[in-house]
MARDO-516660 format. One record per residue (C-alpha): residue number from 1; residue in one letter; z, y, x. Coordinates in nm, 4 decimals. Each point is the difference from the previous one (the first is absolute). Example, Ala and Ser with C-alpha at 12.3 -4.5 7.8 and 13.67 -1.06 7.14 Angstrom:
<lummars>
<lummar><i>1</i><aa>A</aa><pz>0.7800</pz><py>-0.4500</py><px>1.2300</px></lummar>
<lummar><i>2</i><aa>S</aa><pz>-0.0660</pz><py>0.3440</py><px>0.1370</px></lummar>
</lummars>
This chain:
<lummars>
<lummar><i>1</i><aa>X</aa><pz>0.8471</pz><py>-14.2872</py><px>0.9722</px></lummar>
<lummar><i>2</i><aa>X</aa><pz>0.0441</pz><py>-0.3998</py><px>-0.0297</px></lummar>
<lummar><i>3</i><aa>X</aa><pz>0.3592</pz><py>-0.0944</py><px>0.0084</px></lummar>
<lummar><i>4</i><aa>X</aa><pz>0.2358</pz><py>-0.2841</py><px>-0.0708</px></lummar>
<lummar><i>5</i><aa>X</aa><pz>0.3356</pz><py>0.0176</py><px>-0.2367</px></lummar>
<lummar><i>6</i><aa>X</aa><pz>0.2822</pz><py>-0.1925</py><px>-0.1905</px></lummar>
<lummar><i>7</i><aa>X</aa><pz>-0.1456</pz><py>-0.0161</py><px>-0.3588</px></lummar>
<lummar><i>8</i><aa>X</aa><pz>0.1401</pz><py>0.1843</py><px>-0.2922</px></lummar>
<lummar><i>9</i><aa>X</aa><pz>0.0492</pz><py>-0.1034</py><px>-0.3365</px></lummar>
<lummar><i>10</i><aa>X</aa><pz>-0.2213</pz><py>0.2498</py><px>-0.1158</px></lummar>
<lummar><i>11</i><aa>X</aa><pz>-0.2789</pz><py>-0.1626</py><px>0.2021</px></lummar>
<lummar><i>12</i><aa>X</aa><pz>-0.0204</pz><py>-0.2961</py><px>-0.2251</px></lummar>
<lummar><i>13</i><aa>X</aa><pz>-0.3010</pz><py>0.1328</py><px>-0.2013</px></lummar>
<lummar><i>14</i><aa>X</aa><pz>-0.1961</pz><py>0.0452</py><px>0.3008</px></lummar>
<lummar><i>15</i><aa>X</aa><pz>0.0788</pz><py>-0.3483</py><px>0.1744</px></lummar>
<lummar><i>16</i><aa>X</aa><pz>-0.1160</pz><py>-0.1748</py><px>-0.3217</px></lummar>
<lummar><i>17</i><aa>X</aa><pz>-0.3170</pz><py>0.2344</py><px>0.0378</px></lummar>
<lummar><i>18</i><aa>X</aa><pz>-0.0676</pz><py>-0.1386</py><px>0.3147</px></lummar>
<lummar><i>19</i><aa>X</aa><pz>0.1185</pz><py>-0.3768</py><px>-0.0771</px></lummar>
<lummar><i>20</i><aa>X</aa><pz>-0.2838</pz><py>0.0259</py><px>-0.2627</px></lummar>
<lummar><i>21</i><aa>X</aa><pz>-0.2697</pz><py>0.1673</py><px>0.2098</px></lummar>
<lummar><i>22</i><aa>X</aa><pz>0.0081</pz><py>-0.2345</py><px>0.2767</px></lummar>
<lummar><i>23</i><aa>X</aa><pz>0.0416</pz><py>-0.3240</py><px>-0.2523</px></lummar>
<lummar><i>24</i><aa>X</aa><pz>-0.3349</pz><py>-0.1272</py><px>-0.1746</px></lummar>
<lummar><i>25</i><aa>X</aa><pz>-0.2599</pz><py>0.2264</py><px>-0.2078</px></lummar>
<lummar><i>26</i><aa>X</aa><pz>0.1618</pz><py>-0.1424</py><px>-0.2889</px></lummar>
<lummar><i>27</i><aa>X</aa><pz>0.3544</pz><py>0.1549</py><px>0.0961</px></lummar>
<lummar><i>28</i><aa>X</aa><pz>-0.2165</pz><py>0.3087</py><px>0.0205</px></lummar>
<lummar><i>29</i><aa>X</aa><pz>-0.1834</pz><py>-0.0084</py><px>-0.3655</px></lummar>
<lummar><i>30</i><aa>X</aa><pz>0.2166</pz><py>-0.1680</py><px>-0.1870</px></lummar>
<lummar><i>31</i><aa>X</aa><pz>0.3547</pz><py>0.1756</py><px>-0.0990</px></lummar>
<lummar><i>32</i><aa>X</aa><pz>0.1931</pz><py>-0.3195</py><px>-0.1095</px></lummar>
<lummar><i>33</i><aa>X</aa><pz>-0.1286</pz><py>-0.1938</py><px>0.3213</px></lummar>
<lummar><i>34</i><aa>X</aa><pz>0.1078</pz><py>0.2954</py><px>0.2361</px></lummar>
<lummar><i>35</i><aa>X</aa><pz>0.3357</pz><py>0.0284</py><px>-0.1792</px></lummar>
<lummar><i>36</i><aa>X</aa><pz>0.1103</pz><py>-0.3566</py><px>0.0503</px></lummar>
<lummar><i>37</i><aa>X</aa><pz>-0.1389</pz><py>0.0336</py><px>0.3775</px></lummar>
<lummar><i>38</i><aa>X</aa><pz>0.2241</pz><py>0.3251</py><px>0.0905</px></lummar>
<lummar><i>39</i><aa>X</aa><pz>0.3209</pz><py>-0.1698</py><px>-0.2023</px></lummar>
<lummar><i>40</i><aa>X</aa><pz>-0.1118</pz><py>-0.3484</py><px>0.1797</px></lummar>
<lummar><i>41</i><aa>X</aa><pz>0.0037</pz><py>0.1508</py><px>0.3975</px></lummar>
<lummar><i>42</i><aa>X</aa><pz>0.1660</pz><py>0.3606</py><px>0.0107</px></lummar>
<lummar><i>43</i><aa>X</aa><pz>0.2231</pz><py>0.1096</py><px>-0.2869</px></lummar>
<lummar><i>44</i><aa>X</aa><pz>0.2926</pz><py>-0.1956</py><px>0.1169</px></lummar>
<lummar><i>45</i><aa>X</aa><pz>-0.0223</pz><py>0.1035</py><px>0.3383</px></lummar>
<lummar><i>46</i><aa>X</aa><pz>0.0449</pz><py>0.3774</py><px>-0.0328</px></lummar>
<lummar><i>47</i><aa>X</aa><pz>0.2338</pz><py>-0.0777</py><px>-0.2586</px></lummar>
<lummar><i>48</i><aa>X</aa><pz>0.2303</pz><py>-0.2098</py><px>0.1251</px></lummar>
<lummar><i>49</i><aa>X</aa><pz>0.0446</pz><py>-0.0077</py><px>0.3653</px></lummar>
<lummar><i>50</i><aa>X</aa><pz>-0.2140</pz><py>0.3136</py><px>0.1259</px></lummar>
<lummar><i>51</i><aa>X</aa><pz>0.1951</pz><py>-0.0078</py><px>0.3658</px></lummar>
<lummar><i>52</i><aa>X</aa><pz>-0.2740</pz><py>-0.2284</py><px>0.0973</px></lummar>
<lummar><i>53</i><aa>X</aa><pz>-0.2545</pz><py>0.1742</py><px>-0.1810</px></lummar>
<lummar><i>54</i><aa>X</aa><pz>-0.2696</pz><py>0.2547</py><px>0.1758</px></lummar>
<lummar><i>55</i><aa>X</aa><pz>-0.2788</pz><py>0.2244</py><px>-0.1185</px></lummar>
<lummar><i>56</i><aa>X</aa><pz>-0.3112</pz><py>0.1046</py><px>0.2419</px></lummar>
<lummar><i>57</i><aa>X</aa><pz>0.0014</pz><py>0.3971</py><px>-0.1137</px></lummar>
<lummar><i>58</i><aa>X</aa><pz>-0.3164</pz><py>0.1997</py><px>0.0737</px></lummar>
<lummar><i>59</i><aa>X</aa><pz>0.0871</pz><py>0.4131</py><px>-0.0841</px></lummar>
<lummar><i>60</i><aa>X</aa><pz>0.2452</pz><py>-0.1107</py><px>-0.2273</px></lummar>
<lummar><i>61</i><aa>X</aa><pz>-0.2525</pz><py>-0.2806</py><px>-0.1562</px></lummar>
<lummar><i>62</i><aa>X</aa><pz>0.1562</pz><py>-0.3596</py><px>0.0270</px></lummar>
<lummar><i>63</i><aa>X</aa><pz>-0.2760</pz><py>-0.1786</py><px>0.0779</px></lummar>
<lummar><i>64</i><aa>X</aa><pz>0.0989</pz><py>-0.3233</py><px>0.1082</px></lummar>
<lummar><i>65</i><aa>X</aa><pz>0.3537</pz><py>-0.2237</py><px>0.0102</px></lummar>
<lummar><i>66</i><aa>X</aa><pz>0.2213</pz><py>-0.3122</py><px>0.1504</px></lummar>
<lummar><i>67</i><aa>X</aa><pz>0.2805</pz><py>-0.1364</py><px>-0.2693</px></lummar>
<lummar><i>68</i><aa>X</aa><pz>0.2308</pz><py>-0.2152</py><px>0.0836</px></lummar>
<lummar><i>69</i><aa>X</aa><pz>0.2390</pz><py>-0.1861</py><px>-0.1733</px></lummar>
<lummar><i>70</i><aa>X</aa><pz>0.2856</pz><py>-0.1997</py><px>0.2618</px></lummar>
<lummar><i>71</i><aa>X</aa><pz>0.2276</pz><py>-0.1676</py><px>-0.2850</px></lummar>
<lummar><i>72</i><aa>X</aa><pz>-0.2375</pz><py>-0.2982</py><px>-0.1651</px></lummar>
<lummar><i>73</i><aa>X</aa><pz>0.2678</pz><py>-0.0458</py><px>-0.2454</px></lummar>
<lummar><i>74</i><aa>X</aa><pz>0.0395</pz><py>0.3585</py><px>-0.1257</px></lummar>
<lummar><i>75</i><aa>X</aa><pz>-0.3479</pz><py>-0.0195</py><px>0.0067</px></lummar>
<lummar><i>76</i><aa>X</aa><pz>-0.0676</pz><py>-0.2770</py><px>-0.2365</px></lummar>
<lummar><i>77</i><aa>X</aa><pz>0.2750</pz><py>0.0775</py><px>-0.2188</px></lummar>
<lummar><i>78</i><aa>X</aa><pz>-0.1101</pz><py>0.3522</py><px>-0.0698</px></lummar>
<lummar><i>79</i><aa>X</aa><pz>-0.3952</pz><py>-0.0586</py><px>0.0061</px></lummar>
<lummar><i>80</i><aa>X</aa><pz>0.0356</pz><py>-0.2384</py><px>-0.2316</px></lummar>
<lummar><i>81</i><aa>X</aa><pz>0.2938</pz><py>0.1645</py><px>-0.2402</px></lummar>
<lummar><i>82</i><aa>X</aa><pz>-0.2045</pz><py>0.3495</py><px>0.0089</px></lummar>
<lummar><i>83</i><aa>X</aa><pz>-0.3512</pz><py>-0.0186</py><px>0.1254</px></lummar>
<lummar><i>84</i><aa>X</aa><pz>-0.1055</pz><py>-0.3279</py><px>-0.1750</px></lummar>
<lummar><i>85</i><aa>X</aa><pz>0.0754</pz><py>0.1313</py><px>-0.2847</px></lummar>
<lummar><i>86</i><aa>X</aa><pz>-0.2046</pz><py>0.3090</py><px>0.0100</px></lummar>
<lummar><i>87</i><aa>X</aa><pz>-0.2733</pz><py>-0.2401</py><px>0.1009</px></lummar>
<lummar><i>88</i><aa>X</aa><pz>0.0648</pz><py>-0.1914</py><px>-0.3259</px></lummar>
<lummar><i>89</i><aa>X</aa><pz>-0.0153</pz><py>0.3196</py><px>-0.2186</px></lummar>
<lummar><i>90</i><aa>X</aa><pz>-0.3572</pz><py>-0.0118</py><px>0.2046</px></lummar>
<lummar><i>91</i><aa>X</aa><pz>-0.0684</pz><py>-0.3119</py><px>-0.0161</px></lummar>
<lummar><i>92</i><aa>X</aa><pz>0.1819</pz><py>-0.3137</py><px>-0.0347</px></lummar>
<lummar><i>93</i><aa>X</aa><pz>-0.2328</pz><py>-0.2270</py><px>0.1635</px></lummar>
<lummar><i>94</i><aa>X</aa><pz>0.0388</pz><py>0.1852</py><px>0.2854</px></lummar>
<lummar><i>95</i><aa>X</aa><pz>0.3422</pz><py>0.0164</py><px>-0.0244</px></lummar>
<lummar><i>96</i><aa>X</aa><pz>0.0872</pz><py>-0.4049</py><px>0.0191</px></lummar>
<lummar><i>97</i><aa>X</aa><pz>-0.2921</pz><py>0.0136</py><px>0.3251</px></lummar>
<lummar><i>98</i><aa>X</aa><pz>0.1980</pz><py>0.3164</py><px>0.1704</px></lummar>
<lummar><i>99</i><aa>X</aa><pz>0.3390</pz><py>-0.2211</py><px>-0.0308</px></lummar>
<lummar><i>100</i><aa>X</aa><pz>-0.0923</pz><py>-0.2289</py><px>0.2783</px></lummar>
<lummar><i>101</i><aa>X</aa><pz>-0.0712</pz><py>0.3033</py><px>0.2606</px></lummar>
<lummar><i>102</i><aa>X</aa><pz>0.3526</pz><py>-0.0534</py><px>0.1233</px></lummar>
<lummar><i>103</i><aa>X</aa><pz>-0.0190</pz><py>-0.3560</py><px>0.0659</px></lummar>
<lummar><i>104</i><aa>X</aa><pz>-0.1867</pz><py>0.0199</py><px>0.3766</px></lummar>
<lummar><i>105</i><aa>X</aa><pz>0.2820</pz><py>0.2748</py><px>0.1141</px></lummar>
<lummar><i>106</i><aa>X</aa><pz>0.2600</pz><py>-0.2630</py><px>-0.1047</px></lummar>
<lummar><i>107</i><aa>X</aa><pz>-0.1232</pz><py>-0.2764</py><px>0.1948</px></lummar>
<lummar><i>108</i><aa>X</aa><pz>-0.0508</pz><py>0.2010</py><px>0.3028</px></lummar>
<lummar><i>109</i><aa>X</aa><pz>0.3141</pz><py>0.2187</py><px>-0.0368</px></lummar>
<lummar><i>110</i><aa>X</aa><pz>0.2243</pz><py>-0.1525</py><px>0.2427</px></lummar>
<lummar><i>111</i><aa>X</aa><pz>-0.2240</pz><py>0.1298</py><px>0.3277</px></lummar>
<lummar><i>112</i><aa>X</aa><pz>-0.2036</pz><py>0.3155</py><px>-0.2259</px></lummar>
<lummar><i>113</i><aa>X</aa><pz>0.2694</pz><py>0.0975</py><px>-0.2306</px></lummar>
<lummar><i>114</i><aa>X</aa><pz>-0.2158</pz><py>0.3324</py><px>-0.0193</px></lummar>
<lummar><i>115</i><aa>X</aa><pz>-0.3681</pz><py>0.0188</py><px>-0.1344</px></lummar>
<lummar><i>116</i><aa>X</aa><pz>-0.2237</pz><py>0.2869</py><px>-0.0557</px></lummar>
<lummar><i>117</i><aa>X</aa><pz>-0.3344</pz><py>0.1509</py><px>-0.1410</px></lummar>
<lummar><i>118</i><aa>X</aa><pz>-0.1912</pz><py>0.3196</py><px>0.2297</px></lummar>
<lummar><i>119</i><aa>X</aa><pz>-0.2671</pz><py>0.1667</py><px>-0.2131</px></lummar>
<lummar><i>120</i><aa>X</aa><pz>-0.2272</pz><py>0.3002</py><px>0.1419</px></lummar>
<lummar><i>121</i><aa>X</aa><pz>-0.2657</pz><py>0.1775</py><px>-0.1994</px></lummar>
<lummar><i>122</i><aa>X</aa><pz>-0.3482</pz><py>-0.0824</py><px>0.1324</px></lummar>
<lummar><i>123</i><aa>X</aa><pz>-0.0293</pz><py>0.3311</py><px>0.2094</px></lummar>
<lummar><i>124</i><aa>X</aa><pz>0.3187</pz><py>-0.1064</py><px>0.2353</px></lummar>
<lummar><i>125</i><aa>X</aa><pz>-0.1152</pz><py>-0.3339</py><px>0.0568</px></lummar>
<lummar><i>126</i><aa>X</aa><pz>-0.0996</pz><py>-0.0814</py><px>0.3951</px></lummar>
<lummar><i>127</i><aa>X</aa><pz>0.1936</pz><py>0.3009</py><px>0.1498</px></lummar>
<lummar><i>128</i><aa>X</aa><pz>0.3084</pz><py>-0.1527</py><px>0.0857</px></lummar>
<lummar><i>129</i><aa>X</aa><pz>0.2202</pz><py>0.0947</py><px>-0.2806</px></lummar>
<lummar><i>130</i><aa>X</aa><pz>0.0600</pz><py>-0.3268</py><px>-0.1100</px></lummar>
<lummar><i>131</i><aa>X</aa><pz>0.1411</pz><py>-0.0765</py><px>0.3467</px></lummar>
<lummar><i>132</i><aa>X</aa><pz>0.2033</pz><py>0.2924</py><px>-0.0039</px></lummar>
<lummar><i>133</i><aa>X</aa><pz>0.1201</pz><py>-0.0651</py><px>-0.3715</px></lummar>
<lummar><i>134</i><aa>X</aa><pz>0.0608</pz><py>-0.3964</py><px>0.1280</px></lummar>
<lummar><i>135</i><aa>X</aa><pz>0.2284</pz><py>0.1784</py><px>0.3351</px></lummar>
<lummar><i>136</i><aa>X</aa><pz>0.2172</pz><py>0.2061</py><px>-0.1959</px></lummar>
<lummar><i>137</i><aa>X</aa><pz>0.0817</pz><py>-0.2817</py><px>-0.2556</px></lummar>
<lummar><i>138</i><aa>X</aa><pz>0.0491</pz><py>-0.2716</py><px>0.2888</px></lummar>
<lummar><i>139</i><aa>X</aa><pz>0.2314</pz><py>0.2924</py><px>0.1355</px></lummar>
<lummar><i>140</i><aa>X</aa><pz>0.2179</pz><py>0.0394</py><px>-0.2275</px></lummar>
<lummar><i>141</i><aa>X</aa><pz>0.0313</pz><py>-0.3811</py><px>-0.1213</px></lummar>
<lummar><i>142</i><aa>X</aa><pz>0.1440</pz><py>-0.0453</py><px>0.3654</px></lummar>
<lummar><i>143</i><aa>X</aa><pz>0.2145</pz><py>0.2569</py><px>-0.0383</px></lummar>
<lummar><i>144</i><aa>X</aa><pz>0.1031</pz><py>-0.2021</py><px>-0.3319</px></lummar>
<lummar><i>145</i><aa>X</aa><pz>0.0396</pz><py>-0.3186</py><px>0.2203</px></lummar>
<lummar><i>146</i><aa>X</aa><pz>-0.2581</pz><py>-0.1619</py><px>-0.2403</px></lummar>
<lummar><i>147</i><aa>X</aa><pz>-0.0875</pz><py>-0.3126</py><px>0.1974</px></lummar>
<lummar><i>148</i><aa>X</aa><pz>-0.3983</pz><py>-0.0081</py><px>-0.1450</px></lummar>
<lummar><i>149</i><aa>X</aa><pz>-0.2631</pz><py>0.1418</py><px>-0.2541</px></lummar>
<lummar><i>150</i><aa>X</aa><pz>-0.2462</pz><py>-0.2205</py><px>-0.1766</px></lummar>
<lummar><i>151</i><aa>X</aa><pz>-0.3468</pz><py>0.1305</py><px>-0.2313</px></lummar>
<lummar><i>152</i><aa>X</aa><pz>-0.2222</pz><py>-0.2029</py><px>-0.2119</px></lummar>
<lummar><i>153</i><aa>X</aa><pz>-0.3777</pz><py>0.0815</py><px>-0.0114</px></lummar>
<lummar><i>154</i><aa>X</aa><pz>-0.3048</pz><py>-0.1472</py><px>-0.1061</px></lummar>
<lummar><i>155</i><aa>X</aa><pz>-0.1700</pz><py>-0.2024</py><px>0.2504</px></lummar>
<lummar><i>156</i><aa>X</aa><pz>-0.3974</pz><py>0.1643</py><px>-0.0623</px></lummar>
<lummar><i>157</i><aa>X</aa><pz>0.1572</pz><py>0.3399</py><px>0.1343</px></lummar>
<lummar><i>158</i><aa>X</aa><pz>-0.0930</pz><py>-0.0995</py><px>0.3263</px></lummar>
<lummar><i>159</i><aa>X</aa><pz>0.0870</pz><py>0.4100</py><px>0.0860</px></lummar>
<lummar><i>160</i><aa>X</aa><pz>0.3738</pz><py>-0.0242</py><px>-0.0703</px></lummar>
<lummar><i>161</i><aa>X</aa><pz>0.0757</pz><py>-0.3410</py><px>0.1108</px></lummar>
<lummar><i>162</i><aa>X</aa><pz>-0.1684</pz><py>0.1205</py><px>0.3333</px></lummar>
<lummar><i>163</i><aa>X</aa><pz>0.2034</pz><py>0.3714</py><px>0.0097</px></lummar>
<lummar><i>164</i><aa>X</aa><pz>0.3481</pz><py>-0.2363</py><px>-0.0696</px></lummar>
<lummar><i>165</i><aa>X</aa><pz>-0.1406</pz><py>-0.2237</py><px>0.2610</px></lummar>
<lummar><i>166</i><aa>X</aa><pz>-0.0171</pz><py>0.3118</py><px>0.2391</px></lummar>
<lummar><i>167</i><aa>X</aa><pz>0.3730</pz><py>0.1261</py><px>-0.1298</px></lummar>
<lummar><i>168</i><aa>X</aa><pz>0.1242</pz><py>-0.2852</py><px>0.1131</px></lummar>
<lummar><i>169</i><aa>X</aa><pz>0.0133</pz><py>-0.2792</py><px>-0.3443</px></lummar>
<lummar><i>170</i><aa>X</aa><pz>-0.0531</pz><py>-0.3458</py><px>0.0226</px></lummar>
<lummar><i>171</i><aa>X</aa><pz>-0.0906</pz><py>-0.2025</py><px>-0.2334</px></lummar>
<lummar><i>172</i><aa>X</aa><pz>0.2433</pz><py>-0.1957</py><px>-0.1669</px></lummar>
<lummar><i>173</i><aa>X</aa><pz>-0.1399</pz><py>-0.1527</py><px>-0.3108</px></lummar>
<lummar><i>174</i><aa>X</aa><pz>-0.3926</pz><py>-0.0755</py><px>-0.1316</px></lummar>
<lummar><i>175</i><aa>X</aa><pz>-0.0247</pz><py>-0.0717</py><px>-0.3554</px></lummar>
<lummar><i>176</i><aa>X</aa><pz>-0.2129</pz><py>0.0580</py><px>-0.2635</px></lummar>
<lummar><i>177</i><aa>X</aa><pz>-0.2335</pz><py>0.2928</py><px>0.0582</px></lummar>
<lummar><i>178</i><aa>X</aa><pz>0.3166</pz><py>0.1586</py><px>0.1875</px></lummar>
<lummar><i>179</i><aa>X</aa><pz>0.1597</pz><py>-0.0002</py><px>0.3104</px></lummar>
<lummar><i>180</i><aa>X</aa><pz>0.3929</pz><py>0.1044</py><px>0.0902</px></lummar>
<lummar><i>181</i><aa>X</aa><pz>0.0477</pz><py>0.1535</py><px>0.3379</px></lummar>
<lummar><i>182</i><aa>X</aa><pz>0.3234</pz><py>0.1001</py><px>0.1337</px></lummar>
<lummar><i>183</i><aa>X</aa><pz>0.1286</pz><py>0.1553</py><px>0.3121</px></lummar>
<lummar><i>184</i><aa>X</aa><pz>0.3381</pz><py>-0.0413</py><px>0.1894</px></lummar>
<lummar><i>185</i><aa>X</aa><pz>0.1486</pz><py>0.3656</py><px>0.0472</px></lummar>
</lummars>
């Protein structure tokens, strides 16, 4: 049975599962890459402000999540004070690249002072669990009396741009390669 629920800390290890399987092939083959892709878009999340966070779970199988983080600030300090620098034990190239992430949720923080990432394995794609994931998060960041949520994602996924089209994002920002897209809640 498919199901929706808060996120436990002890679902960490699958969320960076998923963050890598849905990320390029070479999140996939190589270790190092996949590492500094789960610490780059999930570990914080479920580690720091898991009220907003929310796993798809299929008999007992998380196979899909939304994360959320509302507090920019908290979320640059502590990204960059813990999870940069397990991406610099990875790889410090990556590490000085990863350190700009923040910058697009501080320019747009005053009207999306929230931002997320939604990840569902391949086989959960198209059936409507991504709306339902997008709902319960949108739910509860009224209930928060968060004023907006804002993503970033690459402009050639044509498939995600169009399903945050259909949740309701606009696009707010086109730059290189990537677009931001925010919605008023």
């Amino acid at each position: 049975m498919v199901n929706i629920r808060k996120v436990k800390q002890d679902d960490l290890e699958r969320v960076k599962y998923i963050c890598i399987q849905t990320a390029d092939e070479k999140a996939k083959t190589d270790k190092s890459t996949g590492e500094i892709i789960a610490n780059t878009y999930a570990t914080y999340y479920v580690r720091e402000e898991p009220e907003t966070c929310f796993v798809l779970e299929d008999d007992g199988l998380v196979v899909g999540y939304i994360i959320c983080s509302t507090d920019v600030r908290k979320f640059r300090k502590n990204f960059r004070k813990i999870d940069l620098e397990n991406i610099k034990k990875i790889n410090k190239f990556s590490a000085f690249q990863n350190r700009f992430i923040p910058l697009p949720y501080m320019i747009l923080k005053r009207v999306y002072p929230a931002h997320l990432h939604i990840n569902l394995l391949e086989d959960y794609q198209g059936k409507g669990y991504g709306t339902e994931l997008m709902n319960t998060l949108i739910l509860k960041l009224k209930e928060m009396g968060v004023g907006g949520v804002m993503l970033l994602a690459s402009e050639s996924n044509k498939g995600a741009v169009n399903f945050y089209k259909r949740n309701g994002f606009k696009i707010l920002v086109t730059a290189i390669g990537g677009v931001a897209m925010g919605k008023k809640i």
